[in-house]
C-alpha positions as CSV (number, residue, x, y, z in Angstrom):
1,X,-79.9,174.7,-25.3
2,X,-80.7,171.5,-23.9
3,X,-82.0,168.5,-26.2
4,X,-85.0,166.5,-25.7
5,X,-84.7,163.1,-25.6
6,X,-86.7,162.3,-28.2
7,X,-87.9,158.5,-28.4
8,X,-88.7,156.9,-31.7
9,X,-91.0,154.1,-31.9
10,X,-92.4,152.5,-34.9
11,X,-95.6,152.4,-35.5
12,X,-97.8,149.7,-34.3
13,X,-99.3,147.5,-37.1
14,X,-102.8,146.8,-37.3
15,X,-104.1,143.6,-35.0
16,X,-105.0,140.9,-37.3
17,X,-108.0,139.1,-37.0
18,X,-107.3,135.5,-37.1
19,X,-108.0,134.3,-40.8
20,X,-110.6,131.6,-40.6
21,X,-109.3,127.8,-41.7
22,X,-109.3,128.0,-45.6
23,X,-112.1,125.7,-47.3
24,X,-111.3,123.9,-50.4
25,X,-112.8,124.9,-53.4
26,X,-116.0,123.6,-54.6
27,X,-115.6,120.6,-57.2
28,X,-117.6,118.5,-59.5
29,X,-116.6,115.6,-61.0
30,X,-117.9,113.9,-63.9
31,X,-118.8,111.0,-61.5
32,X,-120.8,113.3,-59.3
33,X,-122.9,114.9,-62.7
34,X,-123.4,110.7,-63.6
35,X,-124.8,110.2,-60.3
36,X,-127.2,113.5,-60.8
37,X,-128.1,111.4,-64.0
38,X,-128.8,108.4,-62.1
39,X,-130.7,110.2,-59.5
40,X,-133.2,111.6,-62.3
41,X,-134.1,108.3,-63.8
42,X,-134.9,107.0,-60.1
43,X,-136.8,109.7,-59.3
44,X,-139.0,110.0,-62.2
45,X,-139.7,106.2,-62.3
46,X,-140.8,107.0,-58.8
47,X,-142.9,109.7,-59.5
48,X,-141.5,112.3,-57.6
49,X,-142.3,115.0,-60.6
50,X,-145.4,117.0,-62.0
51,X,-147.0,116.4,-65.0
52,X,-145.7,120.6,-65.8
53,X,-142.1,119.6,-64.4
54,X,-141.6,116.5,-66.9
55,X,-140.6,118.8,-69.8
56,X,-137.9,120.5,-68.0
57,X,-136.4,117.7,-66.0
58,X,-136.5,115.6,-69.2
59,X,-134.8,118.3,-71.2
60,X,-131.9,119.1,-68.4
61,X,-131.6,115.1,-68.4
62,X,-130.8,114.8,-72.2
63,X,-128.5,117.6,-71.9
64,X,-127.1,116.5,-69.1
65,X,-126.6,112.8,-71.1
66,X,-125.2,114.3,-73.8
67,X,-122.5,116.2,-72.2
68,X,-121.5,112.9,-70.1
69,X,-121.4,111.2,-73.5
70,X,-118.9,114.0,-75.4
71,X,-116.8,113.7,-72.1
72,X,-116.2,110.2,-72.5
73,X,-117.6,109.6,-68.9
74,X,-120.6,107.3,-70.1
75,X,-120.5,105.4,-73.2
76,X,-123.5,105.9,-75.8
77,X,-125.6,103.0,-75.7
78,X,-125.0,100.6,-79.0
79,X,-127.1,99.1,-81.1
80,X,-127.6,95.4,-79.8
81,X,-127.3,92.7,-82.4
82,X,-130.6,91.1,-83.3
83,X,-130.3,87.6,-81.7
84,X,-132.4,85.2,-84.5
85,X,-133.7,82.4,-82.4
86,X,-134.8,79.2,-84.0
């Protein structure tokens, strides 16, 4: 009996598609949620919101205040000595 030659190969792996470049992940920093807070005085004094929109912007605002205030990233505002002028 003759033997075929028998001819192993392995088996091809799968093509790869090329993996696109790997983003960072999102961040936000406690200077970026100060500057949201700063952006919502300017823009109210500016009048960029409804009369309807006032309660929820205003609401988001004191939140927002208050978390930056627990963090430590803005300081509460003191009580200012009475100045007695004579």
């Amino acid at each position: 009996m003759a033997k075929k030659d028998q001819q192993t190969t392995a088996p091809e792996a799968p093509a790869q598609a090329p993996q696109p470049a790997q983003q960072p992940a999102p961040s936000l920093t406690l200077q970026d949620l100060v500057l949201v807070a700063q952006i919502i005085q300017l823009t109210s004094q500016r009048g960029a919101f409804k009369a309807e929109e006032l309660a929820d912007v205003g609401g988001l605002y004191n939140k927002l205040i208050a978390f930056l205030q627990a963090s430590g990233a803005l300081t509460p505002p003191s009580a200012a000595p009475t100045e007695e002028t004579n």
